[in-house]
N, C-alpha and C positions, 0 to 999 in steps of 0.2 A: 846764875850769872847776875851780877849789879844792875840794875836799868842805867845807868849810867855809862857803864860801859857798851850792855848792850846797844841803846840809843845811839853811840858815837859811831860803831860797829856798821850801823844800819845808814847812819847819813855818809860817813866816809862810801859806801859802796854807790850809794846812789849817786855821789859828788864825781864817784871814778867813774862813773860811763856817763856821765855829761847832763846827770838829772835837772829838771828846771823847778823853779820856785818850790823848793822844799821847807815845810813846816811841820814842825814838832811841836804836838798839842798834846797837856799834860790834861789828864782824864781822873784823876784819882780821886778828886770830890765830884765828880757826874756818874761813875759806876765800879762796880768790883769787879767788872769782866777782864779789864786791862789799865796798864796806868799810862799809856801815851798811844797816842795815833800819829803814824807820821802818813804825810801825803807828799807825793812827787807828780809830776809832768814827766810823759815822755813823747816825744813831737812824731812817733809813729810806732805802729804797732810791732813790729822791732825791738824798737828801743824801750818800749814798756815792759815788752818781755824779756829783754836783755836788763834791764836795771834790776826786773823782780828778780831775774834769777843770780846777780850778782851778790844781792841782799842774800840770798838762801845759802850761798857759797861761802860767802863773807864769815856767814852765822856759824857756820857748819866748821870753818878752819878755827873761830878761834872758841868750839866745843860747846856752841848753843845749838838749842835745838828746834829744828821748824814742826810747830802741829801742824800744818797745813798751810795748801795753796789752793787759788779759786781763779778761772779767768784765764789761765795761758793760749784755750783755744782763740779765742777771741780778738785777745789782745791790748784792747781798749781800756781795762780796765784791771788790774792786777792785783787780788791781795794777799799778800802772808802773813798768818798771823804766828807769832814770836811768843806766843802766851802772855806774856807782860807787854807787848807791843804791837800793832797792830799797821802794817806797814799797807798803802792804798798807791799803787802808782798807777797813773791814769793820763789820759790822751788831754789836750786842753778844754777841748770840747767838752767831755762828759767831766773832768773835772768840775767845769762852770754850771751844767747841769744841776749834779749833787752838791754843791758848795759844803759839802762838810765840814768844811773848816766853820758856817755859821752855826751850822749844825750843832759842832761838837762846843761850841765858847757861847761861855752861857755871860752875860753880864749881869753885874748887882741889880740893877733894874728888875730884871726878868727874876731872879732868885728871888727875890724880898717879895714879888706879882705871887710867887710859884709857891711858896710858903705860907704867907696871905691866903691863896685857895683854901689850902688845906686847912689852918687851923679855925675859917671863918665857918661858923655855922649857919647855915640859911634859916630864915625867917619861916617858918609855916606857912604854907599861903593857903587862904580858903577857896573851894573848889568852883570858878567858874561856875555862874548859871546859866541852866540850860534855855537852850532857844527850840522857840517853838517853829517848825518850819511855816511857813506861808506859803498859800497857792496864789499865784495871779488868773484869772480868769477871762 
């Protein structure tokens, strides 16, 4: 299926059982495991589990497929992952907790930092001299 359509698929279901501040964060230059994370709110453990499983519903009528779910005992925290998408619906609380959304948004700052690491090679450094211990008496 499109990530595009999938994506649409996934926010319309969360938009129909009344999900809160929903974000869809595109992953596709941070890793090859999946190319979007979407994150919802649901204001009780209910409605987290009522949102995740209208995503898996959603998915499943128009012929996508869910690899898995994590969290329904719980509640607090929900995720399924859609292979190419990676859906997180969570309570507010522990939303603010994990803040994934800083998690997963990387800024030029930090990339140009993170690339810089890597290609810089460190200096040799000569090896500290040793000390000799002292008694006081």
């Amino acid at each position: 299926m499109d990530i595009r359509k999938l994506q649409k698929i996934v926010v319309n279901a969360l938009e129909d059982i009344k999900g809160d501040d929903i974000v869809v964060l595109n992953t596709t230059k941070l890793t090859s495991l999946f190319d979007r994370i979407v994150v919802a709110s649901g204001n009780s453990n209910r409605q987290v589990n009522a949102l995740a499983r209208n995503v898996q519903d959603k998915v499943r009528e128009a012929g996508g497929k869910i690899f898995g779910s994590e969290g329904e005992d719980a509640g607090e925290w929900v995720l399924v992952d859609l292979g190419d998408i990676v859906v997180h619906v969570m309570q507010p609380a522990v939303r603010v907790h994990y803040n994934l959304e800083e998690l997963w948004t990387v800024s030029p700052a930090a990339t140009r930092k993170a690339q810089a690491a890597v290609t810089e090679t460190p200096e040799p450094r000569a090896p500290a001299p040793r000390r000799r211990a002292t008694r006081s008496v």
